[in-house]
LUMLUM-127708 format. One record per residue: x, y, z of N, C-alpha, C in turn. Coordinates in pm, whole numbers, plus 50000, padded with zeros to 5 digits. Layout:
N
XYZXYZXYZ...
END
This chain:
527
102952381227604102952371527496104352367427457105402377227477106812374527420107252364127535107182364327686107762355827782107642342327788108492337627737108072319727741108842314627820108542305527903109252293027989109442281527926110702271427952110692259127942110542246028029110042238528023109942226928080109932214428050110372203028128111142190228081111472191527887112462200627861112762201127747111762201027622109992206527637109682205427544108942214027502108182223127454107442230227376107582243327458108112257327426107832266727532106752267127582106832272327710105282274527757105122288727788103862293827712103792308927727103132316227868103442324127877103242331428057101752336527975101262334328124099902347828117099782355928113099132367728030099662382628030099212387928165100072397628170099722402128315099242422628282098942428428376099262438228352099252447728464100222457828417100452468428551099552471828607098692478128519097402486828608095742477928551094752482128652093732474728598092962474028417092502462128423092352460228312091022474428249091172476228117090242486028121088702485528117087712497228149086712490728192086272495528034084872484927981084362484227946083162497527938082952508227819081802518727831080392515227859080032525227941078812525228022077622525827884076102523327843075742521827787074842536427793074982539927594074862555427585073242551427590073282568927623071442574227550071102573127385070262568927368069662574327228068582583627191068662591227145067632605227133066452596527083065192603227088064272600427028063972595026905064272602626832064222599926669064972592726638066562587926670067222578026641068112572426719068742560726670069472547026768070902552126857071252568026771072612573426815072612580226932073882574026995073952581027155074232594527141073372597027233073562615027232074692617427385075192628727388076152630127504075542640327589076072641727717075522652827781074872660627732075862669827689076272685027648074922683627540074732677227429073362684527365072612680627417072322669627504070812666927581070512680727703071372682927750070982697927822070682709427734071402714227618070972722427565069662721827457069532707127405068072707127365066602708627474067122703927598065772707527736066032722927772066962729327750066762744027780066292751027657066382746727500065922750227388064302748127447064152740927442062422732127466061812742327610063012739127718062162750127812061662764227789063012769127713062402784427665061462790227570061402777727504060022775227376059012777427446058592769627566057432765427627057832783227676058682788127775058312800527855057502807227778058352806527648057872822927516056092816727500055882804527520054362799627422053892804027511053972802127666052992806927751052752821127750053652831927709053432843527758053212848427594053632842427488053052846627371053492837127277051922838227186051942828427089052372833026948053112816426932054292820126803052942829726664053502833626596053062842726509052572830726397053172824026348052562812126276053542800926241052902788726187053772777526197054772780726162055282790626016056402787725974057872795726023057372799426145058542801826235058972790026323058152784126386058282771926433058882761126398058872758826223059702752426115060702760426104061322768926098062542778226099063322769726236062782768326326063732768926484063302754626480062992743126420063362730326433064392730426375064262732726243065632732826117066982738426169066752750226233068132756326320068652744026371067602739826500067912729526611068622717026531068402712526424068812701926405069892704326339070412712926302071552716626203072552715826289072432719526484073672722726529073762709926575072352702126606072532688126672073262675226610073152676026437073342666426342074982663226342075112673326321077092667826357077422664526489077092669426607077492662026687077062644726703075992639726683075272626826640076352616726588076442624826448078032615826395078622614726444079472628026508080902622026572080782614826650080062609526769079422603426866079382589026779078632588626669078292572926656079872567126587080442576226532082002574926466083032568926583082702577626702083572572926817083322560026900081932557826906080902545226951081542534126841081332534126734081812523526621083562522226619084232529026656086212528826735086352521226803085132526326922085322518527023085172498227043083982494527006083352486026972084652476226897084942486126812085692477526706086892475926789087912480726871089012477526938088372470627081087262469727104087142464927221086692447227147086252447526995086162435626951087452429326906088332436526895089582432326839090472426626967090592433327090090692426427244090492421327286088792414427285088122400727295089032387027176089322394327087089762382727006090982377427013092122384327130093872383427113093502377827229092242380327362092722374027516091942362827452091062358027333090262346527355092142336927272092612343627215093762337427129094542332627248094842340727314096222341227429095692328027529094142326427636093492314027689093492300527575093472300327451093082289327367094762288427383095842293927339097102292027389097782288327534097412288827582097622284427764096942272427767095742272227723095332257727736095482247527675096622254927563096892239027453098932236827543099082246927607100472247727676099902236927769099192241827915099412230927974098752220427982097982216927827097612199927829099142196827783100162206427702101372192927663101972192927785102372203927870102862201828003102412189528098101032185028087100382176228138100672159828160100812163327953101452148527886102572151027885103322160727916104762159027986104932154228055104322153228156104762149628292104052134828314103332133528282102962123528247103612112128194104102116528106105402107428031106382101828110106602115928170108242112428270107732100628390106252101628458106062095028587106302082828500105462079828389105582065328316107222060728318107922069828270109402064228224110292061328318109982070428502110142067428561110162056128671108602051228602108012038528681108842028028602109032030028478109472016928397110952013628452111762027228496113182024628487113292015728621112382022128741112502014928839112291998428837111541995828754110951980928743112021974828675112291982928582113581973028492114791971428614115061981128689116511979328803115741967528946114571966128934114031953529016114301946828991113781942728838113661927928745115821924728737116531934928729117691933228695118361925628805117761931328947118611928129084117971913629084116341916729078115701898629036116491889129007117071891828895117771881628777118871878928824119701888428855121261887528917121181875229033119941879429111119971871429255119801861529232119191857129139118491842929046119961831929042120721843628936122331842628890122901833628987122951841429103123921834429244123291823429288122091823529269121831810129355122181799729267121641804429109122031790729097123401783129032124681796529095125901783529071126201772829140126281763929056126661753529126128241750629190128121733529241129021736429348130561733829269130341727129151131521726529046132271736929027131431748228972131561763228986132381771229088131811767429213132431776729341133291770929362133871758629324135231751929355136661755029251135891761729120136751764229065136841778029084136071786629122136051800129133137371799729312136911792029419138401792329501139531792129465139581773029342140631775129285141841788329238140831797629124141221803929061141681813429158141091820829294141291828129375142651826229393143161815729463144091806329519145321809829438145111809329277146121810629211146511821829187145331828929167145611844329195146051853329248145981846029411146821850829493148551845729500148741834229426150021827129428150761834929317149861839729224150791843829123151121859929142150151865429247150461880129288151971877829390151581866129482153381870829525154181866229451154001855929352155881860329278155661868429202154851877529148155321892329085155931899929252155301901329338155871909529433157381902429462157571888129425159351886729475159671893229404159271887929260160391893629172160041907829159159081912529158159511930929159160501936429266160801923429355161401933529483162951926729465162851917829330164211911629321164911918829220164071926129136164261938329027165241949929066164561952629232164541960529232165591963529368166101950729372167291949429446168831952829349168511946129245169821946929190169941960429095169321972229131169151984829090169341992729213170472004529168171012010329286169952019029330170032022129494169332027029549169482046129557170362046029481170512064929460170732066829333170512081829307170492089029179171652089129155172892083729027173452083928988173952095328943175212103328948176082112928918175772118328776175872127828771175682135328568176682142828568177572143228465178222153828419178332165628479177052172928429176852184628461176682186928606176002176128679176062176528811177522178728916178652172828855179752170728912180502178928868180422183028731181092200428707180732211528799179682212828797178972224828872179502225629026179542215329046180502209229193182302214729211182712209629058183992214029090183852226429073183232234329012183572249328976183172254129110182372252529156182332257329323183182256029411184252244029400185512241829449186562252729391186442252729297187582261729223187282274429216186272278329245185782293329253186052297529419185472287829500185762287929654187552289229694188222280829645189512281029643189762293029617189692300429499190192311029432190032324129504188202323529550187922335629692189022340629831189002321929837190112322629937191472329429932191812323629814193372329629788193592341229762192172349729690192082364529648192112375429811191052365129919191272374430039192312368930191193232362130101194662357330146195742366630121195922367929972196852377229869196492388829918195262398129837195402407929787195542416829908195222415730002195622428730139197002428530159197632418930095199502418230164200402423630060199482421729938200442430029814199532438829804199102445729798198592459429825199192468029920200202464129983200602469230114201642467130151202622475130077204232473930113204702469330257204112476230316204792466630449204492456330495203392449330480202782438930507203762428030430204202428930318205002425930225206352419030294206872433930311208052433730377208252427130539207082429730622206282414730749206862404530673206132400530574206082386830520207692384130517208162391830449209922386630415210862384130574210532396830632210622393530749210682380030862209272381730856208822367330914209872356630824209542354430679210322345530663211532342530685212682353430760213842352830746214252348230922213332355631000212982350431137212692333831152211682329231116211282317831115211322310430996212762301930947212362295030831211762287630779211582276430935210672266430878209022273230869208872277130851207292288430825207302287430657208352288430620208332286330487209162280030388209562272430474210692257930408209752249730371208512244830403207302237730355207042244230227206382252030233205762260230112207132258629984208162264630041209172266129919209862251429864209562240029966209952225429896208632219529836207802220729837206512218029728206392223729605206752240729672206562245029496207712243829410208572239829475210092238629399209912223429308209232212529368208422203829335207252203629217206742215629146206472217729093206812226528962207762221828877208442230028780207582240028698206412240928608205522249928599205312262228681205282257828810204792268428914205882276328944207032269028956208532276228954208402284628867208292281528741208112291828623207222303528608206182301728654205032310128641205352320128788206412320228864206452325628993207262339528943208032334128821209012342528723208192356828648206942354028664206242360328568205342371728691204962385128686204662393828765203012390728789202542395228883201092392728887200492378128911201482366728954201322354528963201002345429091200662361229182200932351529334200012349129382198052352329321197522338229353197142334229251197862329329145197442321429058197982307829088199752313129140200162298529185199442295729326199182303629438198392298229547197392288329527196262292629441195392283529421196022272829328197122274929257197442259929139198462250029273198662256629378199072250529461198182239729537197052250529589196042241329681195262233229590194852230229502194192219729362194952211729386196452212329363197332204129364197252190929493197542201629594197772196229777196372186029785195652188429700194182183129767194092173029687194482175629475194612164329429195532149029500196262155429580197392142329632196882141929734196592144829849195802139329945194352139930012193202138529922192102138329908191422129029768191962135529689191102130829490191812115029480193372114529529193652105529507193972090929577193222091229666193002082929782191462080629841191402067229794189812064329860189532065629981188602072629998187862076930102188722089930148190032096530114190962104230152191842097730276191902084030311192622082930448191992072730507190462080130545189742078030660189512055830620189102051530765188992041330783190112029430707191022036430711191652021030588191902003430596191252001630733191251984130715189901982230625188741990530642187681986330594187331991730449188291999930396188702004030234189281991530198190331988230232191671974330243190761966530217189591957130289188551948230294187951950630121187171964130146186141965030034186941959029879187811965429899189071964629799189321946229787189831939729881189831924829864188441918829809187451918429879185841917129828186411915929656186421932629641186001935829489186791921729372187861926129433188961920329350188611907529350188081894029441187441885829454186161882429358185571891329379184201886829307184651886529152185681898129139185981900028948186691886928896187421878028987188301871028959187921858128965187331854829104187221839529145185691834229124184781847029151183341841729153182891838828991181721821229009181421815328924179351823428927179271826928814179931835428692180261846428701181101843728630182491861828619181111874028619181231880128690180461895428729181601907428605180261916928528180991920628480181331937828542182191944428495182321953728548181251964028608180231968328527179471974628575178451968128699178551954228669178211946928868179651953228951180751953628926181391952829028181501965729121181401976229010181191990428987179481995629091178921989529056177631989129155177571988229254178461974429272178611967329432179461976429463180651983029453181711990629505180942005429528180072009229482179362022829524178762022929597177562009029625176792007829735177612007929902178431999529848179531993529984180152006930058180492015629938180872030130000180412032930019179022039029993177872046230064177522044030213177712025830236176842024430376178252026530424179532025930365180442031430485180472040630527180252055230406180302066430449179182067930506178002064530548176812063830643177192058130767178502048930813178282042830940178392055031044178462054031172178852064531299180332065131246180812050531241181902049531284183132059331195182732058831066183282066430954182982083331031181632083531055181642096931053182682099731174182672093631260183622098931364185562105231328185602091431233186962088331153187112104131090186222107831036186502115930895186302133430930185852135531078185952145131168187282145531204188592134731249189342137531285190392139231164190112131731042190612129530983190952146530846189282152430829189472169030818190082176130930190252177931048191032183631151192352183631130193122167731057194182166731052194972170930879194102171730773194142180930679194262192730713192922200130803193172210730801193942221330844195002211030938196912215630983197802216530895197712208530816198312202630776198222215030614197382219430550197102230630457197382240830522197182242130585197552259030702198732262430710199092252330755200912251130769201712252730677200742251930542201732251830420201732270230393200792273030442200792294030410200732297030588201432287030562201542297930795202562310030784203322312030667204482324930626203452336330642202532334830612201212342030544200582348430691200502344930745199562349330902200662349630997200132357631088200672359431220200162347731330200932348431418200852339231531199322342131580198822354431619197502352931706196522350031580196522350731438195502348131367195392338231244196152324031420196132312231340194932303731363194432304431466193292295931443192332301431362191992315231331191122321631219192092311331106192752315231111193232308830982193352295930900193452285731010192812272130996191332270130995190552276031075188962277931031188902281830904189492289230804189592293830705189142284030634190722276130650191032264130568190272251730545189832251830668189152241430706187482242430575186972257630581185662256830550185822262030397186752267530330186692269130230187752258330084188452251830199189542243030113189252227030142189322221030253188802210330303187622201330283186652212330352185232205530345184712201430194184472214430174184252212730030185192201629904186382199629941186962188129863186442173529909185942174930018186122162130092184282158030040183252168830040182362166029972182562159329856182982167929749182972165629644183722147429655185022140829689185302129829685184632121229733183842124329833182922114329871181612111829782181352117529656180192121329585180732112329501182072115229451182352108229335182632095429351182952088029518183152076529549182242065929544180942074829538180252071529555179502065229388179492072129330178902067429133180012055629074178702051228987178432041628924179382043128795179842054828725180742055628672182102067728746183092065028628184422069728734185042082028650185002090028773185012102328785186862102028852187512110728791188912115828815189482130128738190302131128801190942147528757192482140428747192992148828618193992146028602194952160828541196052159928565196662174428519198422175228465198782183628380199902179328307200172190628290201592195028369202142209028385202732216228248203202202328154203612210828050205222216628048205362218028177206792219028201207762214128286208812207728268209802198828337210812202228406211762190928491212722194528510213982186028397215032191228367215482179928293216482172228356217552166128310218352156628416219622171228479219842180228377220282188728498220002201328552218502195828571217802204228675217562222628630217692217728490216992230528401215532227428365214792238628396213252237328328213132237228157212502225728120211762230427976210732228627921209792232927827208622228627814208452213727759207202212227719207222193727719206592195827564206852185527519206602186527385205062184627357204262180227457202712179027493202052190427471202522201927507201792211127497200732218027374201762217727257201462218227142199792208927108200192196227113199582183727109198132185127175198362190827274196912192227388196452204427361196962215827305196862230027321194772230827256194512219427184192722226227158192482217427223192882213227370192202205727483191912216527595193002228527600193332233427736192232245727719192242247927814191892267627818192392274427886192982282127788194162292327841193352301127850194592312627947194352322527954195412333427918195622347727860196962351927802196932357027928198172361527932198622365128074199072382828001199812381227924199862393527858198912404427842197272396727797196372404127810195462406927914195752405228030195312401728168194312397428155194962384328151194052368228146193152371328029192932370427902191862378727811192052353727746190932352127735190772337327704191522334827564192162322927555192952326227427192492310227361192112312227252191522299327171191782300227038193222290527000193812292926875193002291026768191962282026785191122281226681189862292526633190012305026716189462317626695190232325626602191272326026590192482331926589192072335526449192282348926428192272351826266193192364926206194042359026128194162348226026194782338326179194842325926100195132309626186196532315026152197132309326322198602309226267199262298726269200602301726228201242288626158202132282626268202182270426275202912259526367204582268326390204832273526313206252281326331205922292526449204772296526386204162307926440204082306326625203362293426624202932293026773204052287526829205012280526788205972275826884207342289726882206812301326835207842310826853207272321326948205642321726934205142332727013204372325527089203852313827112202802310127251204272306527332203922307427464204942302127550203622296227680204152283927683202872282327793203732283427983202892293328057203272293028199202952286028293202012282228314201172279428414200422265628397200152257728469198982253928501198262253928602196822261628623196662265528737195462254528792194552250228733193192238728754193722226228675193442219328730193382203028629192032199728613192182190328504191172184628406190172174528483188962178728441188252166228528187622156628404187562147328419187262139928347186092124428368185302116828290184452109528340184042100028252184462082428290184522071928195183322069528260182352067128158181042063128209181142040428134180892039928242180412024628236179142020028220179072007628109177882006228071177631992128102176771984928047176001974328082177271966127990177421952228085178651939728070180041950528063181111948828012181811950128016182431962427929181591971327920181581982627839182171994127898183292000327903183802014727933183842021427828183582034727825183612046027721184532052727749184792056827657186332070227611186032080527713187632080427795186992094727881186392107527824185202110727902184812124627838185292136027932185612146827888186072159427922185062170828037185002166028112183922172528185184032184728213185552190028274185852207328266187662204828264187812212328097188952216828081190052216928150191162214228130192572219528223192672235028159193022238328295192562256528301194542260228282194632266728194196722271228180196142287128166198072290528216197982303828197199172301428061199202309127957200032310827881200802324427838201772328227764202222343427706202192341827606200952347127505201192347927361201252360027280202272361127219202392376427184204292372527118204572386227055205582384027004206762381227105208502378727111209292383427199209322392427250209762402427202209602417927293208522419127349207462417327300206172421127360206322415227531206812401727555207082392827669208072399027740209532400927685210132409727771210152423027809209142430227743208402438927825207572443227931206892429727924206122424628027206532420128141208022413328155208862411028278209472421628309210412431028232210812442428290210042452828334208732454628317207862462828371206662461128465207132441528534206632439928626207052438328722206862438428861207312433628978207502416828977208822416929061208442402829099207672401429197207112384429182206182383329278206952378629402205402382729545205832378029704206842362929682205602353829584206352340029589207752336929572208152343529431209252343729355210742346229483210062357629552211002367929648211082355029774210272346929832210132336729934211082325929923210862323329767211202308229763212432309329643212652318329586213522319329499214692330729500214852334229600216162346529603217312338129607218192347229619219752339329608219692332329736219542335029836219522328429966219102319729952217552317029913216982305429941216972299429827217762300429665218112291229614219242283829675220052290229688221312283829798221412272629893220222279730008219722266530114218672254530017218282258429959217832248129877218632237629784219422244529733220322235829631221682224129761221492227529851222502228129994222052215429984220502213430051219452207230131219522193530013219062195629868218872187429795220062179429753220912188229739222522180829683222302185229533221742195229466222232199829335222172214529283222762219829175223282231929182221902237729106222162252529121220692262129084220792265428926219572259228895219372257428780218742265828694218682273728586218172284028524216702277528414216522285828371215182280928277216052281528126215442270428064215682269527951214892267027813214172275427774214062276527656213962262627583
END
């Protein structure tokens, strides 16, 4: 009775009872004794015919003494028979009554099944109807539609070509002009900031690897050292290159003065070598009639063409134009010979540095950790829409007689730069941390700036007509400085070594041949 089913969503429908074992049977129909309607059971119907048989034995073989013994042994007989009678008709009337109460739940449970599946009936019933209707309505619909077509007329189908016609005319000039859109929009992802930092710091980190497993095995190692001086005194021109560049560089002169400096200037050397012949030359060299060309073009279109193109057209056109150059064969061929001839050309400047058999290691060196990688990076930036340059300011001079001094810039730029103290081995120094702040007396008695070892990269982004923006600062100019009291500094020189460099390019000897070579006398630092 509890199990119900559903169907097409409507009225449960109740299951038929079922049952495990057969249904029960119905009682066999009792005896009734003589005298009354109540079923008697076995058990006293045998013992009243053996009462009765033994009556009869005793009468035959002797007769009862008088009636009122005979009335004695009915009265017995019925006394033991009378209760059983009851319980019998008590259990007969149980029965009856639960077997009437069972007739009345299966006649309930059939009158329930049969009011289930007449609605199941008119269920389904329903649905064939609603089904027949839907189909007739999607006849009558296709009917009507077909009706529709026949009868446009021919006014109709002439304007319905028409409209086709135009439809199609007005789909290709959206396709010119989407493809005219989409001409004068450059065909590559434009340069980011962060994109082109992340670039140089890989340059400047790569550089720096280099110079760390250049240096550190030769000063670690007194004799290797003393090779080096050697060699240099054997072969000068090995290091007459090296010592007229950095002499060329007054900062680096200075910072050569200071112990612990010999690859700081190596790498502020090679930044340098690469800023002047790579960063600052389009394309670095390679192809120059067809740089020369691009270059006339440009200058043309800004000047003579009717209407004036404004910068960020010209800026467009000049990135694309580089791109398909640096894509021709012909470039690529150029710019293979053209790294080959860099990469002599850097080698040669630390050939003091290596021995004869481990020079071609050593130009492979150069080639893959100093070269390539610059020559990427310039071709990246030759390539964008805004302009990307590095620029760098030593901070320290020569003066007209050929004494070093600092530049009065320094001060001025000092919350541009990021130093490093040299005093505190390299510990980052940022005056505006500084606590208590010190005073302008303060810093021009105890900062002393040494070094500059990275230059500044920087990036004017160009905008739509004639719009340039203020250069933005993309990564810091990297200085080494000494900040700390006097003594504190000349403590720091008397208790350092001089450096390999200092000993190469700056002893009495080779100030001598130097001052010889140039035509002027050896000049001290000045304060």
């Amino acid at each position: 009775m509890e199990d119900l089913s559903r169907e097409f969503d409507g009225e449960p429908v109740k299951a038929s009872p079922t049952y495990e074992n057969a249904p029960p049977k119905r009682p066999e129909k009792l005896l009734l004794s003589e005298n009354s309607e109540t079923p008697l059971t076995g058990q006293p119907k045998q013992s009243y015919s053996r009462a009765l048989s033994n009556s009869e034995a005793r009468g035959s073989t002797t007769a009862l003494a008088n009636s009122s013994s005979e009335d004695a042994a009915h009265q017995a007989y019925q006394g033991i028979l009378s209760p059983r009678l009851v319980r019998s008709r008590d259990d007969l009337d149980t029965s009856l009554s639960q077997q009437s109460k069972k007739r009345g739940v299966d006649e309930e449970v059939q009158q329930e099944m049969e009011l289930l599946r007449a609605q199941l009936r008119e269920a389904n019933s329903r649905a064939e109807q609603a089904e027949r209707a839907a189909e007739e309505l999607a006849r009558q619909l296709k009917l009507r539609t077909n009706k529709v077509t026949v009868k446009v007329s021919d006014n109709a189908a002439d304007e319905i070509t028409a409209l086709k016609a135009e439809n199609k005319g007005l789909k290709a000039e959206l396709d010119e002009a989407r493809s005219h859109i989409f001409s004068l929009q450059p065909y590559r992802k434009d340069l980011t900031p962060k994109e082109v930092g992340q670039d140089f710091d890989d340059l400047v980190n790569g550089i720096t690897d280099w110079a760390t497993n250049l240096m550190d095995p030769i000063l670690d190692d007194d004799d290797r050292i003393n090779g080096v001086l050697e060699a240099a005194k054997k072969r000068p021109a090995d290091v007459q290159k090296l010592r007229r560049y950095l002499h060329s560089q007054a900062d680096l002169v200075y910072g050569c003065m200071f112990p612990e400096t010999d690859v700081d200037i190596l790498i502020a050397i090679t930044l340098r070598w690469l800023q002047d012949h790579v960063f600052q030359k389009i394309l670095f060299g390679v192809t120059p009639d067809a740089v020369e060309t691009i270059s006339f073009v440009e200058g043309s279109m800004q000047t003579n063409v009717e209407p004036k193109r404004d910068l960020f057209a010209l800026r467009t056109w000049r990135a694309e134009t580089l791109n398909a150059l640096i894509c021709s064969p012909d470039y690529q061929r150029a710019r293979q010979g053209r790294i080959r001839e860099l990469t002599i050309e850097v080698a040669s400047l630390f050939k003091v540095f290596h021995r004869d058999k481990d020079w071609n290691k050593h130009c492979l060196s150069c080639q893959e950790s100093i070269i390539k990688p610059a020559v990427r990076l310039h071709e990246k930036l030759m390539t964008s829409t805004h302009h990307f340059y590095m620029d760098l300011d030593s901070y320290i001079l020569w003066n007209s007689r050929q004494e070093l001094e600092p530049s009065p810039k320094f001060m001025q730029d000092l919350p541009r730069l990021r130093c490093e103290n040299i005093l505190q081995n390299r510990k980052p120094f940022d005056v505006a941390k500084l606590d208590p702040p010190p005073s302008k007396q303060q810093l021009h008695r105890e900062l002393l700036g040494v070094a500059t070892i990275a230059p500044a990269l920087y990036m004017r982004q160009v905008g739509k007509g004639d719009v340039i923006k203020e250069p933005a600062v993309v990564r810091m100019q990297q200085v080494l400085v000494a900040w700390g009291p006097e003594d504190r500094r000349e403590k720091f020189l008397a208790d350092g070594d001089r450096t390999l460099l200092h000993r190469l390019c700056f002893s009495r000897r080779g100030r001598e041949e130097r001052a010889q070579e140039e035509g002027f006398e050896v000049a001290e630092w000045k304060s």
